[in-house]
DOBAZA-110090 format. One line per 10 residues: for each residue z, y, x of C-alpha. Coordinates in nm, 4 decimals. Example, Ala and Ser with C-alpha at 12.3 -4.5 7.8 and 13.67 -1.06 7.14 Angstrom:
BEGIN
0.7800 -0.4500 1.2300 ~ 0.7140 -0.1060 1.3670 .
***
This chain:
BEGIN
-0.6461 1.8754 -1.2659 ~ -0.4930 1.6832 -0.9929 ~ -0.7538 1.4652 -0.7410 ~ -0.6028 1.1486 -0.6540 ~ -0.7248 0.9374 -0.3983 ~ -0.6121 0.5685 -0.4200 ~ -0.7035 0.3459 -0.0827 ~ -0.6973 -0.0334 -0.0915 ~ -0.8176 0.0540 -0.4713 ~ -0.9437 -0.3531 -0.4674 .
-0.6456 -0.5090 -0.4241 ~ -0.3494 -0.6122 -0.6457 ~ -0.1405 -0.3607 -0.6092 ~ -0.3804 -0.0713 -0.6062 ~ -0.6601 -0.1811 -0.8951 ~ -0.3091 -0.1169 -1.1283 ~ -0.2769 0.1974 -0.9897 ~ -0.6190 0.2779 -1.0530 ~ -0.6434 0.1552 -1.4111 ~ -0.3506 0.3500 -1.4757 .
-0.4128 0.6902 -1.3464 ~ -0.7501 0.7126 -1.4652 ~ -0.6395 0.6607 -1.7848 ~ -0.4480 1.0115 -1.7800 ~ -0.6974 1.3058 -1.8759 ~ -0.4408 1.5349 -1.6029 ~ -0.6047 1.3229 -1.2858 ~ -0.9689 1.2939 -1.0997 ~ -0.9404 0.9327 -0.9485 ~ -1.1195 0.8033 -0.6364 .
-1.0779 0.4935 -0.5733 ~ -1.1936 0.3219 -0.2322 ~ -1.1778 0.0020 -0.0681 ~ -1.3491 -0.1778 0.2053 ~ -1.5225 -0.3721 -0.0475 ~ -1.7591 -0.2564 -0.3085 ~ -1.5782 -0.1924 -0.6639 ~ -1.4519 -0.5616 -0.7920 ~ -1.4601 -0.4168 -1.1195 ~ -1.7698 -0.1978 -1.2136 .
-1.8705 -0.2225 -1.5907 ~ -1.4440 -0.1881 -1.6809 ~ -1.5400 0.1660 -1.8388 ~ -1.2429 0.3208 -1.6163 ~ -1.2798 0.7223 -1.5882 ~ -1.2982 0.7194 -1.1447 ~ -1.4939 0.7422 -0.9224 ~ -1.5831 0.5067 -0.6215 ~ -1.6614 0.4808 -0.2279 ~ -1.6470 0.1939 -0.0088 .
-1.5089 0.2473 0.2951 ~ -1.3463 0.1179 0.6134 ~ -1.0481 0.2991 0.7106 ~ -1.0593 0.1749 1.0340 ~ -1.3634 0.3318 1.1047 ~ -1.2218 0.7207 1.1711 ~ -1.5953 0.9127 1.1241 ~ -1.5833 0.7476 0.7715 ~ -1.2791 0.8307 0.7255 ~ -1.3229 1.1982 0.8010 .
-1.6006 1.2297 0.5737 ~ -1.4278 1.0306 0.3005 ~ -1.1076 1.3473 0.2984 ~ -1.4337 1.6145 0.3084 ~ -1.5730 1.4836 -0.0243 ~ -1.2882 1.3716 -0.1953 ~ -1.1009 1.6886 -0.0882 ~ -0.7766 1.4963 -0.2431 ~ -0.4304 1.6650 -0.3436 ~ -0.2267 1.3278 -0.3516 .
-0.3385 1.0055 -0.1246 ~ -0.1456 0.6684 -0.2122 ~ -0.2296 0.4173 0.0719 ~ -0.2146 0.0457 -0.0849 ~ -0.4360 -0.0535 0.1951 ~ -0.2982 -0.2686 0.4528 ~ -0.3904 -0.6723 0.6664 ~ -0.0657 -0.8034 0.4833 ~ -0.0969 -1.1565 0.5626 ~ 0.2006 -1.2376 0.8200 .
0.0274 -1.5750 0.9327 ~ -0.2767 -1.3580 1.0135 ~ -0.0999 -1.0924 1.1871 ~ 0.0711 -1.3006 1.4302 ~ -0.2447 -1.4487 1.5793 ~ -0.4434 -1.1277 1.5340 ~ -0.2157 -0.8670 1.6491 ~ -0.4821 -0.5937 1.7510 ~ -0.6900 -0.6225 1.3951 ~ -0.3398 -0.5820 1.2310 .
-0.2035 -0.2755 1.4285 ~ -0.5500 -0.1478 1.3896 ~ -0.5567 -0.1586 1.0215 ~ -0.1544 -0.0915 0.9908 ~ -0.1036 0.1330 1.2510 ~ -0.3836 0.3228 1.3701 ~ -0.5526 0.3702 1.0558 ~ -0.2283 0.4953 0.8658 ~ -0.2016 0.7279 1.1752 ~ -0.5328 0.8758 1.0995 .
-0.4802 0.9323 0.7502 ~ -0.1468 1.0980 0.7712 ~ -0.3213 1.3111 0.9753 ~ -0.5856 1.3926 0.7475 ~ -0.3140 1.4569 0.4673 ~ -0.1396 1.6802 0.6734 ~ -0.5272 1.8645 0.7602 ~ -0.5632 1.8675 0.3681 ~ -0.2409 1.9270 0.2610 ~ -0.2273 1.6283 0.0483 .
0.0732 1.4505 -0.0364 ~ 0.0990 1.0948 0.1276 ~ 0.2294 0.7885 -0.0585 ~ 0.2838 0.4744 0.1770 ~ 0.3405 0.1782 0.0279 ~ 0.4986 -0.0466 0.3044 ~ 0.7064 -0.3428 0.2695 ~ 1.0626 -0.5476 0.2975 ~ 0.9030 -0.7371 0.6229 ~ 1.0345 -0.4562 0.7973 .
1.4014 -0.5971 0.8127 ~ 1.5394 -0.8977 0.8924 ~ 1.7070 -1.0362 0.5956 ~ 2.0168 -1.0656 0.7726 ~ 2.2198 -0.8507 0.5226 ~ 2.5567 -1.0357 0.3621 ~ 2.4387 -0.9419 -0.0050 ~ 2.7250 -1.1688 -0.1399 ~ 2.9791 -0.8945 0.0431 ~ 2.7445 -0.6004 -0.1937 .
2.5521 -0.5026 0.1180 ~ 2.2046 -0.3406 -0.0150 ~ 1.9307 -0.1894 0.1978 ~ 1.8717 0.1913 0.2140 ~ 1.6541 0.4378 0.3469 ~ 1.8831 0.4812 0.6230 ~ 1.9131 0.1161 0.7209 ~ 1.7287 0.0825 1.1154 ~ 1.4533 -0.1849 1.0472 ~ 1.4472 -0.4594 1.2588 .
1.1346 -0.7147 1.1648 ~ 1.1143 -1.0562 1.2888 ~ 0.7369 -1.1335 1.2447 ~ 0.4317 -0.8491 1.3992 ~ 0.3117 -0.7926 1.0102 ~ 0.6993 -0.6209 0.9540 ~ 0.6887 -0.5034 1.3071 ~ 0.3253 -0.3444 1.2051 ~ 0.4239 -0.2091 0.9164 ~ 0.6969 -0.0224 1.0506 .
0.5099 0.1865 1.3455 ~ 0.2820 0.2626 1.0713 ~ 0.5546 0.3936 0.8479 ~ 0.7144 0.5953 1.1939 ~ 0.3586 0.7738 1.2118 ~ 0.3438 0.9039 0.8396 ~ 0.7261 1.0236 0.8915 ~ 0.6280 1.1948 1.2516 ~ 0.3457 1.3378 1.1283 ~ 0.3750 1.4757 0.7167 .
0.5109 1.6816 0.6289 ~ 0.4318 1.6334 0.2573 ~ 0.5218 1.2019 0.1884 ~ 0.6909 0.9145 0.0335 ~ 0.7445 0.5569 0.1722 ~ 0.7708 0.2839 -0.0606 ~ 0.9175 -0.0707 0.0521 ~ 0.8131 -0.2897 -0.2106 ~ 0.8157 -0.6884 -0.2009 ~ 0.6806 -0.9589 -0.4031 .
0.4777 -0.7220 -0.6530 ~ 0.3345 -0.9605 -0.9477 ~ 0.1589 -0.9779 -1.2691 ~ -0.1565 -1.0842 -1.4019 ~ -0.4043 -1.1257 -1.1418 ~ -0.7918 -0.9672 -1.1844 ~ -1.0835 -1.2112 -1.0988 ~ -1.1369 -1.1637 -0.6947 ~ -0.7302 -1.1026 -0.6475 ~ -0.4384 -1.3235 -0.5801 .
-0.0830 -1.2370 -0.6896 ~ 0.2627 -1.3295 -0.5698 ~ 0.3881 -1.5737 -0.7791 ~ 0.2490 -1.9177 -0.8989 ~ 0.3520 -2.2598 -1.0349 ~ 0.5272 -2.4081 -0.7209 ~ 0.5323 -2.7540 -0.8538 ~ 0.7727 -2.9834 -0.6755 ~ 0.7493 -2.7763 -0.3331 ~ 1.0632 -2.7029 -0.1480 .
1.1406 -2.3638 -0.0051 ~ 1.3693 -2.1605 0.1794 ~ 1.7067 -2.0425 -0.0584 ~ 1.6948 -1.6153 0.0457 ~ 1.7071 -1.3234 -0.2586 ~ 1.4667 -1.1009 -0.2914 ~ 1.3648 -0.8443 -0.5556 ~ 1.0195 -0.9077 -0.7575 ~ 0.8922 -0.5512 -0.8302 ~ 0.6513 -0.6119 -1.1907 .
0.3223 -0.4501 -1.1054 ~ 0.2585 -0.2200 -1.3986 ~ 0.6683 -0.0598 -1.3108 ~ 0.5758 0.0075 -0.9661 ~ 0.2939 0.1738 -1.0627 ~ 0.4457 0.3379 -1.3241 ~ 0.6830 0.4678 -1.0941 ~ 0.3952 0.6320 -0.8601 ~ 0.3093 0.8005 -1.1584 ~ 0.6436 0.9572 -1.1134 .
0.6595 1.0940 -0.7631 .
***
């Protein structure tokens, strides 16, 4: 049986995650957030620890009980407002604390899935001329939430050897009580004309199932 660990387990992106692994018999889910469980009585077949991954003696003890084979990181201060006029809370949270668990996967041999984000380009692509993004295309962020984002995902490359990165924007779906998605009635707001790719919450974490 595999032992999944699933950080950030709280929020949008990772409660999916959650539901859906440990609703496969194959899997022992942890889940663990800095926030006690949002969803306690949901009869889901995990486990779960609150924690601060920030804090790295937590942290430490969190890998020594969970003893995990696959780690998926959906933790991360993702609000770019936020970021810019608290830059040391977010590289704290997106830097140093992704540092310290990449090195704890690496300690534990577990396999380390990132999930990161779009913010770490600039938009500046000609998609009319077919131009796409790649793996191999240099980031280049314009705000310190993309720019955080991206040191983080330099320290999981420098430092597993056993990971994935995922750059995912604009995940939606149905929201649980205590969560806010992506996408809502806009009304007769104006906004900025740019592409982007929704990702459907249940695909991506489908696709996590995957890897």
């Amino acid at each position: 049986m595999k032992n999944i660990m699933i950080i950030g387990a709280n929020g949008f992106t990772g409660r999916q995650i959650l539901n859906d692994l440990s609703s496969k018999v194959q899997y022992k889910v942890t889940g663990c957030s800095l926030h006690p469980d949002i969803l306690p009585k949901n009869g889901g077949n995990y486990h779960f620890i609150t924690t601060d991954i920030r804090d790295e003696a937590a942290v430490k003890q969190l890998f020594k009980e969970v003893q995990p084979d696959v780690v998926i990181n959906c933790s991360a201060l993702s609000v770019p407002d936020y970021c810019e006029t608290h830059h040391e809370e977010a590289w704290l949270t997106n830097v140093t604390a992704v540092e310290q668990l990449a090195h704890l996967c690496e300690s534990y041999k577990s396999r380390f899935i990132h999930l990161s984000t779009d913010f770490v380009f600039d938009g500046k692509i000609d998609e009319k001329s077919g131009q796409l993004y790649t793996e191999e295309t240099s980031p280049s962020p314009v705000n310190y939430y993309g720019f955080t984002k991206w040191k983080g995902e330099e320290k999981v490359a420098e430092i597993c050897s056993n990971y994935a990165i995922a750059r995912v924007e604009i995940v939606y779906g149905k929201a649980l009580p205590g969560q806010h998605g992506n996408i809502s009635a806009t009304g007769d707001e104006s906004f900025e004309c740019r592409t982007r790719n929704p990702c459907r919450i249940r695909s991506m974490a489908h696709a996590h199932l995957c890897r």
